[in-house]
VEXSELO-279254 format. One record per residue (C-alpha): residue in one letter; x, y, z. Coordinates in nm, 3 decimals. Layout:
BEGIN
a; X; Y; Z
...
REM end
This chain:
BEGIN
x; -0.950; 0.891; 5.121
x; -0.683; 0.815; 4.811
x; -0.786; 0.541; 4.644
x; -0.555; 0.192; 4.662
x; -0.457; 0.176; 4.303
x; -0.195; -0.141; 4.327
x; -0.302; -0.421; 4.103
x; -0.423; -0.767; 4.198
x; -0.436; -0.963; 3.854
x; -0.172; -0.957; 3.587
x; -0.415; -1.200; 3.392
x; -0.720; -1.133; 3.221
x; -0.982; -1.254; 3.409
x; -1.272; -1.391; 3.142
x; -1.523; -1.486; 3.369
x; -1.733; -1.259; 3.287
x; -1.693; -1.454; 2.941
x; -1.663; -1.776; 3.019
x; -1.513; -2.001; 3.347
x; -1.328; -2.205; 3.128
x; -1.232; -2.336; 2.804
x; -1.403; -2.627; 2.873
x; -1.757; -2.429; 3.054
x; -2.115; -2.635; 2.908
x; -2.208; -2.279; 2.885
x; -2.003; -2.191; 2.526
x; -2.223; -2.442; 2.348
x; -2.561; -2.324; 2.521
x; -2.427; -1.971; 2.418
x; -2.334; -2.049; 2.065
x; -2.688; -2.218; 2.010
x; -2.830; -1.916; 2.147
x; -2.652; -1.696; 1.884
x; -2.738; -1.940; 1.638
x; -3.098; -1.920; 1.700
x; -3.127; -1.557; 1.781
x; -3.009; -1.520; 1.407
x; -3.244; -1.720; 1.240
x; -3.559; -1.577; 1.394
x; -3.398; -1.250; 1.269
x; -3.396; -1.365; 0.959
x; -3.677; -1.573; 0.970
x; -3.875; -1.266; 1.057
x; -3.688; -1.003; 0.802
x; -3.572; -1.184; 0.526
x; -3.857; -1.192; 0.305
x; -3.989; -0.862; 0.382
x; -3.964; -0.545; 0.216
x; -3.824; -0.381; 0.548
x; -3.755; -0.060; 0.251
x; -4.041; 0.017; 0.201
x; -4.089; 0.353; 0.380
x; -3.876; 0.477; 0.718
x; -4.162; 0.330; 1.015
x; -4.114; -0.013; 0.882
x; -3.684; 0.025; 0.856
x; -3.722; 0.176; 1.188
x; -3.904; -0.152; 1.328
x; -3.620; -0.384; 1.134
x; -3.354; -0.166; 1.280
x; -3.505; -0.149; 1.636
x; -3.428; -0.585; 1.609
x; -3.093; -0.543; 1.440
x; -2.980; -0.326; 1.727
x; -3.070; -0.548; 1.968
x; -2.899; -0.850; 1.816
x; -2.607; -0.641; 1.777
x; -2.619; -0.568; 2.138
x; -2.658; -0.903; 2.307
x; -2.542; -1.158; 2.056
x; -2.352; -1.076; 1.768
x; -2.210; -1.056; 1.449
x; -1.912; -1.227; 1.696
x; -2.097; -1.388; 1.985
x; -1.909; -1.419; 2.298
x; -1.742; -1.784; 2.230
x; -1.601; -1.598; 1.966
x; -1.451; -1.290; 2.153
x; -1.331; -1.506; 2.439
x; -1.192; -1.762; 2.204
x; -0.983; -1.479; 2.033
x; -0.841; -1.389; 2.342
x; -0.760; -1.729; 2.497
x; -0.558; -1.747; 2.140
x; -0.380; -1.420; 2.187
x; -0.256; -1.547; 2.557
x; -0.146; -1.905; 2.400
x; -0.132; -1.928; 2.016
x; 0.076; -2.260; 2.004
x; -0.206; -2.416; 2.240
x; -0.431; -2.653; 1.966
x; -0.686; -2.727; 2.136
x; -0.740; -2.346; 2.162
x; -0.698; -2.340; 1.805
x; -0.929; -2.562; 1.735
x; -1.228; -2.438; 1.970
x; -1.146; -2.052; 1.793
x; -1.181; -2.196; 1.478
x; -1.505; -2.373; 1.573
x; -1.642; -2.053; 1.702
x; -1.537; -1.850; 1.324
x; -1.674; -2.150; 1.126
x; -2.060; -2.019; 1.354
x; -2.005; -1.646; 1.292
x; -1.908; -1.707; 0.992
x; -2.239; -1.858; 0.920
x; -2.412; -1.588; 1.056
x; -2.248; -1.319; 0.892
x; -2.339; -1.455; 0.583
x; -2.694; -1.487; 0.677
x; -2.725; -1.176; 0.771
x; -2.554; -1.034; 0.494
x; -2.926; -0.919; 0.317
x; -2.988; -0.680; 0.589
x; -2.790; -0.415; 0.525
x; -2.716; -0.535; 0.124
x; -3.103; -0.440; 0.128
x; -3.097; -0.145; 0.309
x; -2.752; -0.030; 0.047
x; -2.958; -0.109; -0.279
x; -3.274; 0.144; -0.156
x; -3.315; 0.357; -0.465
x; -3.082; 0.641; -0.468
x; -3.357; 0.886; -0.556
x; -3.551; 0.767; -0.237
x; -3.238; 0.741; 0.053
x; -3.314; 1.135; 0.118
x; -3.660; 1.019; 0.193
x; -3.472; 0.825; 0.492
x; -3.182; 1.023; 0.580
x; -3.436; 1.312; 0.691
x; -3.691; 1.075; 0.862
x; -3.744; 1.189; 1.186
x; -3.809; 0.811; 1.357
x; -3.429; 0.752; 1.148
x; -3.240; 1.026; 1.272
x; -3.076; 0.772; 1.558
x; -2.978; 0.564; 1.262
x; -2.900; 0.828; 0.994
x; -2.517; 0.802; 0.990
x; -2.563; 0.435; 0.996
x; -2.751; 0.480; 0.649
x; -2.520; 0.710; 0.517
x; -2.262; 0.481; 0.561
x; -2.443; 0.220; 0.390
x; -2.535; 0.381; 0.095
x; -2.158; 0.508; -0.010
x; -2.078; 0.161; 0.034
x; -2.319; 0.027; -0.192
x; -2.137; 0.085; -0.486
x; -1.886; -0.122; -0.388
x; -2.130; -0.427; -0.261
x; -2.221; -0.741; -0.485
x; -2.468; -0.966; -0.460
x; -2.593; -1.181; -0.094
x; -2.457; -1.515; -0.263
x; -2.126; -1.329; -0.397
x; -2.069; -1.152; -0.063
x; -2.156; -1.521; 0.104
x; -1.852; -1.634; -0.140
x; -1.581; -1.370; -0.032
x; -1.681; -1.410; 0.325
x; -1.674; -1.837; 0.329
x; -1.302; -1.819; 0.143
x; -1.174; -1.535; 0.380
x; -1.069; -1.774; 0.643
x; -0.825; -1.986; 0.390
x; -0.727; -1.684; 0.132
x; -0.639; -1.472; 0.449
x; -0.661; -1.548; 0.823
x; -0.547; -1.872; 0.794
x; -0.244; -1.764; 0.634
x; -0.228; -1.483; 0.906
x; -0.262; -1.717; 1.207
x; 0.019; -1.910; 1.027
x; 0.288; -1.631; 1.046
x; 0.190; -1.565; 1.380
x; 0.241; -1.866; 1.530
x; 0.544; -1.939; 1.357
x; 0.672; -1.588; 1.495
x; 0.536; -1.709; 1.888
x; 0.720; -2.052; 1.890
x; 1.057; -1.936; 1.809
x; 1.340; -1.881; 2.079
x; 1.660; -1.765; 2.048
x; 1.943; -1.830; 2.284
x; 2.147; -1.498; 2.352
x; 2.462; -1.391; 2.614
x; 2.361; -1.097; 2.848
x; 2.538; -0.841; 2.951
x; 2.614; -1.028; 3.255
x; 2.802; -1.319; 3.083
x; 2.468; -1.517; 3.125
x; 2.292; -1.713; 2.831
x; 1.925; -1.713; 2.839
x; 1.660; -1.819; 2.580
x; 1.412; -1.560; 2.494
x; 1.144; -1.541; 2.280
x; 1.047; -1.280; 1.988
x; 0.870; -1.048; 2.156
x; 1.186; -1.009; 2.436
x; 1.443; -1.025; 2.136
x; 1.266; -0.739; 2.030
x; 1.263; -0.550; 2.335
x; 1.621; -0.604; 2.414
x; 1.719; -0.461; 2.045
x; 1.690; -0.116; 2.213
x; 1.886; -0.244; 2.539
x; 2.153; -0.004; 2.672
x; 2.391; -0.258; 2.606
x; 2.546; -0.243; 2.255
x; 2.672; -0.625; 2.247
x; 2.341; -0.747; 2.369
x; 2.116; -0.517; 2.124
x; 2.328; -0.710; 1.823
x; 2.292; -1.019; 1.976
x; 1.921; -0.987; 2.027
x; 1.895; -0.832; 1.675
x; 2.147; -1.122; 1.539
x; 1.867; -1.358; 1.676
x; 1.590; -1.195; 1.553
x; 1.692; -1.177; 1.212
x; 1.772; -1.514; 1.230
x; 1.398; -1.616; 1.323
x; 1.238; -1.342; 1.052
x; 1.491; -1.523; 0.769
x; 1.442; -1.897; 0.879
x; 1.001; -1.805; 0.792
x; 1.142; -1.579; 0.513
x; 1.028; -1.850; 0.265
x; 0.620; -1.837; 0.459
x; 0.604; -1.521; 0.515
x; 0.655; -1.464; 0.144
x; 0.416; -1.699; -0.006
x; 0.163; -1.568; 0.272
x; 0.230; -1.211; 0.198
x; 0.178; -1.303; -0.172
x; -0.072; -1.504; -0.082
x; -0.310; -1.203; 0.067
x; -0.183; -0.904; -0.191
x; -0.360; -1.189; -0.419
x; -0.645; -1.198; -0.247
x; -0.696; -0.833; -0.153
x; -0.659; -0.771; -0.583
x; -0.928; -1.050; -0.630
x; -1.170; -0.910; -0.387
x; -1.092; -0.511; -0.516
x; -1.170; -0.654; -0.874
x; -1.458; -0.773; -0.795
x; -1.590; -0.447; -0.670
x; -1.481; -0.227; -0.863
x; -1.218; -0.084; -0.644
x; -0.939; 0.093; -0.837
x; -0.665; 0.197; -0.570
x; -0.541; -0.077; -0.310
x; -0.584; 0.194; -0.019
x; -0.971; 0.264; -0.155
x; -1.153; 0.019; 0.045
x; -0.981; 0.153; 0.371
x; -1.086; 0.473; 0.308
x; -1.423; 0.382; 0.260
x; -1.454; 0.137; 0.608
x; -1.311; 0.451; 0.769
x; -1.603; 0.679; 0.683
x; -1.301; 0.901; 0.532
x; -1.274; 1.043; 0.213
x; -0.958; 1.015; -0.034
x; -0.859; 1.387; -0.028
x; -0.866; 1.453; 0.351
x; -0.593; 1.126; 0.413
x; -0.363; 1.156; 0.139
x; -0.356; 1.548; 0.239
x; -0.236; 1.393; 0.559
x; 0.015; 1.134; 0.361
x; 0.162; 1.398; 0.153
x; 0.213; 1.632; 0.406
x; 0.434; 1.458; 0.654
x; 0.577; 1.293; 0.353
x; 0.676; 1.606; 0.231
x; 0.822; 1.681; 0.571
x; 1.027; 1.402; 0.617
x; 1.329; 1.603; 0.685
x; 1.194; 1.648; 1.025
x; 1.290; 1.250; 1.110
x; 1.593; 1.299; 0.947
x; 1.719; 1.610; 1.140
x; 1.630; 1.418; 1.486
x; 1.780; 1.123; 1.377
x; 2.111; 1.291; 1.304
x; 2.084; 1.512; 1.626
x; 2.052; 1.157; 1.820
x; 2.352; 1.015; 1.670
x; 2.521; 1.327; 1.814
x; 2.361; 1.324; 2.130
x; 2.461; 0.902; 2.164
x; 2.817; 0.990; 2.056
x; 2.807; 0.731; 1.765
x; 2.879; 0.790; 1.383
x; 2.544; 0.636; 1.248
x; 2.284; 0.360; 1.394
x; 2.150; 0.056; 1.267
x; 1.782; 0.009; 1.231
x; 1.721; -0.158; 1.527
x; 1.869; 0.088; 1.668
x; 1.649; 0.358; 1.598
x; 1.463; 0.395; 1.891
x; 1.733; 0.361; 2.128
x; 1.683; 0.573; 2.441
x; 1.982; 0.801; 2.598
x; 2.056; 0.731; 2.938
x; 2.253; 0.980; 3.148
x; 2.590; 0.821; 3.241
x; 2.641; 0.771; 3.620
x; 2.319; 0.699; 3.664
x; 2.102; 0.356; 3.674
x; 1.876; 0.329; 3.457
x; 1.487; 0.406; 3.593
x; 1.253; 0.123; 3.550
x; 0.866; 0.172; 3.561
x; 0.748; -0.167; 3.819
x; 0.423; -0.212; 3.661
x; 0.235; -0.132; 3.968
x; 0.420; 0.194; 3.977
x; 0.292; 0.239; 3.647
x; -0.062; 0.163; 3.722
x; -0.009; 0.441; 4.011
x; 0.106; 0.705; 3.749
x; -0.110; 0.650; 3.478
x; -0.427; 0.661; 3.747
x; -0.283; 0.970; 3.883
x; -0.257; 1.147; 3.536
x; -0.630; 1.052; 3.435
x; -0.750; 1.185; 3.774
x; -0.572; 1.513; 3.702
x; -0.783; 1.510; 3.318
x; -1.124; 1.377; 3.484
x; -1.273; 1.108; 3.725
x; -1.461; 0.946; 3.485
x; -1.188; 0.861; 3.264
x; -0.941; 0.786; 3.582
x; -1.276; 0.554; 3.736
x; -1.256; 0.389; 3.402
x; -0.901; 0.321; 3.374
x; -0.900; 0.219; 3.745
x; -1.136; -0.113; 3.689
x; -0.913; -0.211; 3.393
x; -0.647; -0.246; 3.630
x; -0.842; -0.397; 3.905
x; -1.056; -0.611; 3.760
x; -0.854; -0.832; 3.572
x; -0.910; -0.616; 3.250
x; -0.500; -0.608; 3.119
x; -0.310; -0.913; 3.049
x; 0.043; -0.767; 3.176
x; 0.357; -0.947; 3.096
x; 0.527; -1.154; 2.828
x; 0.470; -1.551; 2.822
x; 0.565; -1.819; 2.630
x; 0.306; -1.863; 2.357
x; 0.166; -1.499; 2.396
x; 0.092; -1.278; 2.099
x; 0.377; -1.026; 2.102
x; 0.314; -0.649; 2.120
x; 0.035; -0.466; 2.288
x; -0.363; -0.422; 2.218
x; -0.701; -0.306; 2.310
x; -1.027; -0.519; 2.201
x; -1.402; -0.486; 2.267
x; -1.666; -0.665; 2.104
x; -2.035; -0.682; 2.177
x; -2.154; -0.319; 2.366
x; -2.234; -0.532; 2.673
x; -1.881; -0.745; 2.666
x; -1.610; -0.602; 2.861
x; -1.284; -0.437; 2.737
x; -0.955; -0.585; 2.738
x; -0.567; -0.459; 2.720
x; -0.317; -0.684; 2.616
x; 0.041; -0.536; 2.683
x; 0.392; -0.733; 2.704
x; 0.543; -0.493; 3.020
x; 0.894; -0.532; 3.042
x; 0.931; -0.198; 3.315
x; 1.049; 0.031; 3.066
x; 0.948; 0.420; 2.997
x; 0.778; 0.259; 2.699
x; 0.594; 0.009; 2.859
x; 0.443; 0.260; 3.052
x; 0.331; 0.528; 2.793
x; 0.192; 0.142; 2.641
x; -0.031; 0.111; 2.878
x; -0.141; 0.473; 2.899
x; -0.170; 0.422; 2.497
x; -0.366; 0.139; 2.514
x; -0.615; 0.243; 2.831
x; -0.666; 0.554; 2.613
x; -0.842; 0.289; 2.325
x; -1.016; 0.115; 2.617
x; -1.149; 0.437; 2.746
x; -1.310; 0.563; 2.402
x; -1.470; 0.219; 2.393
x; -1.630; 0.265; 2.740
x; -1.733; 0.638; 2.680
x; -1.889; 0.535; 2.305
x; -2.042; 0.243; 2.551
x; -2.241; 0.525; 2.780
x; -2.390; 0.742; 2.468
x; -2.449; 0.515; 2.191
x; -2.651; 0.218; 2.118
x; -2.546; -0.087; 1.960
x; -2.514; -0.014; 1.579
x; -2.326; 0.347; 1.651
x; -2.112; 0.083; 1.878
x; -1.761; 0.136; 1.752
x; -1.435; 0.327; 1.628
x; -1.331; 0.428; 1.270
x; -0.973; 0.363; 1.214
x; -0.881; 0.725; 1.091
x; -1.025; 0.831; 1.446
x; -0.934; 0.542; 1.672
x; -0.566; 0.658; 1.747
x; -0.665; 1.008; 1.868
x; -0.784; 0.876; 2.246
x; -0.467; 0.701; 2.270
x; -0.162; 0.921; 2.212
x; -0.379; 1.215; 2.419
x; -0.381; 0.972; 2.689
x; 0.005; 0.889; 2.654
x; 0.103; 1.255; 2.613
x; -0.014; 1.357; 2.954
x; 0.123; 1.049; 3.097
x; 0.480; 1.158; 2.995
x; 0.441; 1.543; 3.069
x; 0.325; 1.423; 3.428
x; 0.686; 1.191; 3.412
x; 0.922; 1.481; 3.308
x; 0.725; 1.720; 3.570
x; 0.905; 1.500; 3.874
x; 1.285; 1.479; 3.685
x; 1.579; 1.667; 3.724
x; 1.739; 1.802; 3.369
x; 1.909; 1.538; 3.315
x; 1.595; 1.272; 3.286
x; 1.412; 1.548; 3.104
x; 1.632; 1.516; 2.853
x; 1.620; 1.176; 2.854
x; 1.255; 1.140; 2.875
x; 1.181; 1.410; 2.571
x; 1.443; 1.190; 2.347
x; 1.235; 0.881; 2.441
x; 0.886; 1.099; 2.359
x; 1.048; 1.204; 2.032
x; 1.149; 0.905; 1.924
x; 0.771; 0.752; 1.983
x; 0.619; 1.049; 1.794
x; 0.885; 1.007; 1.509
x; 0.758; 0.645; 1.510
x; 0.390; 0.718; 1.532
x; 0.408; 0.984; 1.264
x; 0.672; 0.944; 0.987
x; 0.765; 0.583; 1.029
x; 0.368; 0.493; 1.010
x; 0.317; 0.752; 0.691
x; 0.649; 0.576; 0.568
x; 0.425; 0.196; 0.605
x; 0.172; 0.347; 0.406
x; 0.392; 0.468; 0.160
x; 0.550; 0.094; 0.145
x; 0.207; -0.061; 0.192
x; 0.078; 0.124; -0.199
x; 0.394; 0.061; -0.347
x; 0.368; -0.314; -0.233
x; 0.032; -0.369; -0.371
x; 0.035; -0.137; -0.667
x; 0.362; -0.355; -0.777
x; 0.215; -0.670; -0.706
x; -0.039; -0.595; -0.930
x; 0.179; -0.493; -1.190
x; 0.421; -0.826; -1.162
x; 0.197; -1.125; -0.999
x; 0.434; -1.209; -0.769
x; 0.722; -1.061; -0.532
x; 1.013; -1.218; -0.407
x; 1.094; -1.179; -0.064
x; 1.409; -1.013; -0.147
x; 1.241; -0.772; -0.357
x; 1.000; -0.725; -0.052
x; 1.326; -0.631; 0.152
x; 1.438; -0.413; -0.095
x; 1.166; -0.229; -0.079
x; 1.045; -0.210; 0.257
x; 1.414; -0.055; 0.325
x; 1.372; 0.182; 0.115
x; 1.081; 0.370; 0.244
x; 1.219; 0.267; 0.627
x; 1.535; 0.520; 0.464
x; 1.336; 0.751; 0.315
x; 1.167; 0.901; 0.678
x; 1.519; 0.832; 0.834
x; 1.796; 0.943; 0.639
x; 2.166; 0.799; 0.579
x; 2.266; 0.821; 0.971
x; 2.018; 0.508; 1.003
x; 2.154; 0.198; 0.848
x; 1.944; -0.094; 0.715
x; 2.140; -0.407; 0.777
x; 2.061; -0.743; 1.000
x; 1.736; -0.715; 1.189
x; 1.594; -0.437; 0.905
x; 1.478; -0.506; 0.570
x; 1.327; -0.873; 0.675
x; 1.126; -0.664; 0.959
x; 0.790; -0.654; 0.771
x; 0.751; -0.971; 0.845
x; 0.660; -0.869; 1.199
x; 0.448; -0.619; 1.143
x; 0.105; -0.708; 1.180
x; -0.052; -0.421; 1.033
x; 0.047; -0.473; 0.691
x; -0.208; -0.802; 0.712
x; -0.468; -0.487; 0.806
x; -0.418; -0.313; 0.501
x; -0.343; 0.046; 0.527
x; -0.465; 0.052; 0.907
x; -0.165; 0.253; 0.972
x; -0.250; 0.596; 0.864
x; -0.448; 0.586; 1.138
x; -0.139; 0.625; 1.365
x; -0.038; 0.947; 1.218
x; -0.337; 1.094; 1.191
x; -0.450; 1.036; 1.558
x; -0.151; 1.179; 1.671
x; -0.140; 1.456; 1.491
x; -0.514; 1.603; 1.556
x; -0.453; 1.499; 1.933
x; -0.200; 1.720; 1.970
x; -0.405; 2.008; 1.908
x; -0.676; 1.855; 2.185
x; -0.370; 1.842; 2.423
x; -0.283; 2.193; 2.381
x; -0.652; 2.321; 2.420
x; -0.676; 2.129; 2.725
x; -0.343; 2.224; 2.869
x; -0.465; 2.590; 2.783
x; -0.819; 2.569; 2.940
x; -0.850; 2.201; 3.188
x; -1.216; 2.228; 3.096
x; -1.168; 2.145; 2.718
x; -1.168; 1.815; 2.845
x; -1.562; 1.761; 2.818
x; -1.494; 1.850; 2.443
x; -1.308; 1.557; 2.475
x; -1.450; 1.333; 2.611
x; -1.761; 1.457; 2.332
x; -1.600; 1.328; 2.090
x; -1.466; 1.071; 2.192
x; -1.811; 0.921; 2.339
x; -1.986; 0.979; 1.951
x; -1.800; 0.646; 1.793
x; -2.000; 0.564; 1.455
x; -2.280; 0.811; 1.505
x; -2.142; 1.087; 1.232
x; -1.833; 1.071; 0.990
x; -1.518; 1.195; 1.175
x; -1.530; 1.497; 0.921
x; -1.853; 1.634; 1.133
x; -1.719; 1.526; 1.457
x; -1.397; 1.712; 1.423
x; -1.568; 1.973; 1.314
x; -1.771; 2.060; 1.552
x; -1.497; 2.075; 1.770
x; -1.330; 2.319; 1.521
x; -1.085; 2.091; 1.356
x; -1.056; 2.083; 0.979
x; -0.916; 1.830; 0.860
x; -0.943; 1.887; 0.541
x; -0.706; 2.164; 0.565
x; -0.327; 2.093; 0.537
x; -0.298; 2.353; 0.843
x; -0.430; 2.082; 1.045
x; -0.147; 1.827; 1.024
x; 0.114; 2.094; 0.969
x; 0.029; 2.273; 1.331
x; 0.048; 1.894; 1.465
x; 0.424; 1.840; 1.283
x; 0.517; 2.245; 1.446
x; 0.415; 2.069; 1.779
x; 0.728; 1.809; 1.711
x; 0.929; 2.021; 1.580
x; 0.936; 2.205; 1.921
x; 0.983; 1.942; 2.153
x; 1.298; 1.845; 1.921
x; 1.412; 2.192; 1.970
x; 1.296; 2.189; 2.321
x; 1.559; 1.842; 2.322
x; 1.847; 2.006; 2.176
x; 1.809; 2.315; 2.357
x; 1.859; 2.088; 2.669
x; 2.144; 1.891; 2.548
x; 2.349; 2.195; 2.468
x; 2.258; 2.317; 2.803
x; 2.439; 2.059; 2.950
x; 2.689; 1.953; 2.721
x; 2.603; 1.700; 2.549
x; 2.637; 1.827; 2.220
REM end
């Protein structure tokens, strides 16, 4: 019997959370957290837990299971985070969010001596551990800990960098934010109508078919990103300062270091990556000159860039979310039931937050918290072809948490951002080789462009970030302060540099970091690139031999239990080897051949 895949909620449902913002139960439940905490401490605190591997074993059997029903972000937190992300203009929301930081907050920083212990064992004594039989469940947990003690002050200094976080950082984050999600615009349609949208549909109508609306929308936009120019750069400043302070303090020499350390990467294996596709930049170029062609226009502006060609004569296909849910189910049943069973009770069970509201955070994202929470999407689905390949993006994140959920306990609960794009883009992949499968030539050609145009994005433009991301700290440090305009400058410069001259930075362009969240991440967006890239080798192996897939769905079930070096390699990637990301960047090079091929096939070029 074929399952009924339609969707019933377009809201998250939280219940599982919470009732309400208002439920008694949030205060019984922060109290809870509050109190498992202290008898943690209470009972570790002043105890040489180091001593020798049965006694760590005992401290780490209670850390685990306060990781797994309580915290470090109990579940006022997690659901207050997400009421936020569906209304960030709403205070009282604000207010009962910040409540529930101010209590994590705490108990991060009382907890802070378990692992600051555990770092500072004796480095002639961690083998002693690592090899520990009773450890073994725990070893890459210690591993990790002990590279990162070199970087790791003392309890009351950590305490210190944690407690100012909130007004050095998020503070100024949440500020930007909700400056961005209260502006409106009012723009003419295509249809002679004026309408008021906000900045997440200004931003999705800069790629509309529709050349007058596009510069409207991107008129409008620009407008918004120069009238919080001033904010954004004394917020901007603001964090580069406080990123510098915290990298003094420990020692960290490069800007990028620290990320590479969280990741459990090392500094060779991602600026191989870096350098690579930076070095092969004239693949973005070439496809941005062949779309110019292709779109019969001279050059495009930066909005412009990933503007989809439509064959004349014909309307254009929109993706009905339900529809989408259909496809997306149907491709993940082809790859394997569990992941299609998965991706089925996101969609049913009130697991995606679907379409753009006034208030909402803009964009699209995927967020777990405790091991025993559930999963949530966030997407802003507006029917396109990339609101679709969104959602297939963003179940593939919500599936890796749910397989690391099934094999892992507690502390190996979790995703390293150098490997947390790879589930993803496979996901999205199959999604749109299941799309072209059912078009004539025309909408292949159509749908490959579109493809491209997300790869070029995922790949260069992301390696072009990180690029813009060192130069923007390395010169801060140098100067003490940027300018916004010399923020512009710059960010249009490396935005040139992976597109070429047919792409021109004017309105809507060099003012566009201040929408990009990631930047506040700090060099989270390798991670884009690098995902990609080593998924498209998994998509070929699967595509060559279906039954790849339980390699898969291996490694994508092992989340924090060995370094991604180990992981990949036992799947018989390298990636320390330039070969690696090169064979991912031949990949792209043959779909845009594949494209042009096409497109001379039928005339269009």
């Amino acid at each position: 019997m074929k399952k009924d895949t339609k969707p019933k909620k377009f809201q998250w449902d939280l219940g599982k959370l919470f009732s309400s913002d208002n439920d008694a139960n949030i205060s019984k439940s922060q109290k809870e957290f509050q109190n498992q905490v202290q008898k943690f401490v209470k009972k570790w605190k002043n105890k040489n837990f180091t001593q020798n591997p049965s006694i760590l074993k005992k401290a780490l059997e209670d850390y685990n299971t306060l990781l797994e029903k309580y915290g470090p972000f109990d579940a006022s937190f997690y659901y207050f985070y997400l009421r936020q992300s569906q209304d960030l203009n709403n205070p009282d929301i604000k207010a009962k969010y910040q409540k529930a930081v101010d209590i994590n907050q705490k108990a991060q920083n009382d907890l802070l001596f378990f692992e600051l212990q555990i770092s500072k064992i004796d480095k002639k004594r961690q083998p002693q551990f690592l090899k520990a039989k009773e450890l073994s469940v725990y070893r890459h947990f210690l591993e990790r800990l002990f590279v990162k003690s070199k970087y790791l002050l003392s309890e009351k200094e950590e305490k210190i960098i944690n407690l100012k976080s909130t007004t050095s950082y998020q503070n100024w984050m949440k500020l930007t934010n909700s400056l961005l999600a209260k502006q409106e615009r009012i723009i003419k349609m295509d249809y002679g109508k004026k309408v008021k949208k906000n900045t997440s549909q200004l931003s999705a109508l800069t790629s509309h078919p529709v050349k007058k609306v596009r510069e409207e929308a991107a008129k409008a936009l620009d407008d918004i990103l120069e009238s919080i120019g001033d904010v954004a750069e004394a917020e901007l400043n603001s964090i580069l300062e406080d990123k510098k302070t915290n990298d003094f303090l420990r020692g960290i020499k490069e800007p990028d270091e620290e990320r590479i350390i969280k990741d459990d990467m090392t500094y060779d294996i991602i600026h191989t990556m870096i350098s690579t596709v930076t070095e092969n930049f004239h693949i973005s170029k070439k496809f941005y000159s062949f779309l110019c062609k292709i779109l019969k226009v001279k050059n495009l502006h930066y909005f412009e860039r990933a503007l989809e060609y439509k064959p004349k004569k014909k309307k254009n296909k929109t993706y009905p979310y339900p529809k989408a849910v259909e496809i997306v189910h149907r491709v993940f049943s082809k790859l394997d039931e569990e992941i299609a069973q998965i991706f089925y009770d996101f969609a049913s069970k009130g697991h995606i937050d679907v379409y753009p509201a006034k208030g909402k955070r803009g964009g699209a994202f995927c967020t777990y918290n405790l091991i025993t929470h559930p999963t949530y999407i966030l997407l802003n689905y507006t029917n396109s072809l990339r609101d679709i390949t969104t959602l297939a993006h963003e179940a593939g994140h919500g599936i890796n948490n749910e397989l690391i959920k099934k094999k892992q306990i507690a502390i190996n609960f979790g995703t390293p951002t150098s490997t947390a794009e790879v589930a993803s883009t496979f996901m999205e992949e199959f999604v749109l080789d299941e799309i072209i499968k059912y078009a004539d030539e025309e909408e292949q050609l159509s749908i490959l462009i579109s493809s491209i145009i997300e790869d070029i994005s995922t790949i260069f433009r992301q390696v072009a970030f990180y690029n813009f991301e060192r130069e923007l700290h390395l010169t801060y440090r140098q100067k003490g302060y940027l300018s916004k305009k010399e923020i512009d400058n710059m960010f249009a410069k490396h935005m040139s540099s992976y597109m070429g001259p047919k792409v021109k930075m004017t309105y809507a362009s060099k003012n566009f970091w201040i929408k990009v969240p990631h930047f506040r991440y700090y060099f989270y967006v390798y991670s884009y690139a690098s995902g990609l890239l080593i998924s498209k080798y998994l998509q070929r192996r699967v595509k060559e031999d279906p039954s790849y897939i339980e390699n898969v769905k291996y490694f994508l079930s092992q989340g924090l239990s060995d370094s991604p070096y180990n992981i990949f390699k036992k799947l018989g990637i390298n990636i320390k080897d330039t070969k690696i990301w090169l064979e991912g960047l031949k990949e792209l090079e043959d779909k845009i051949k594949k494209a042009h091929k096409l497109a001379k096939k039928l005339g269009k070029i």
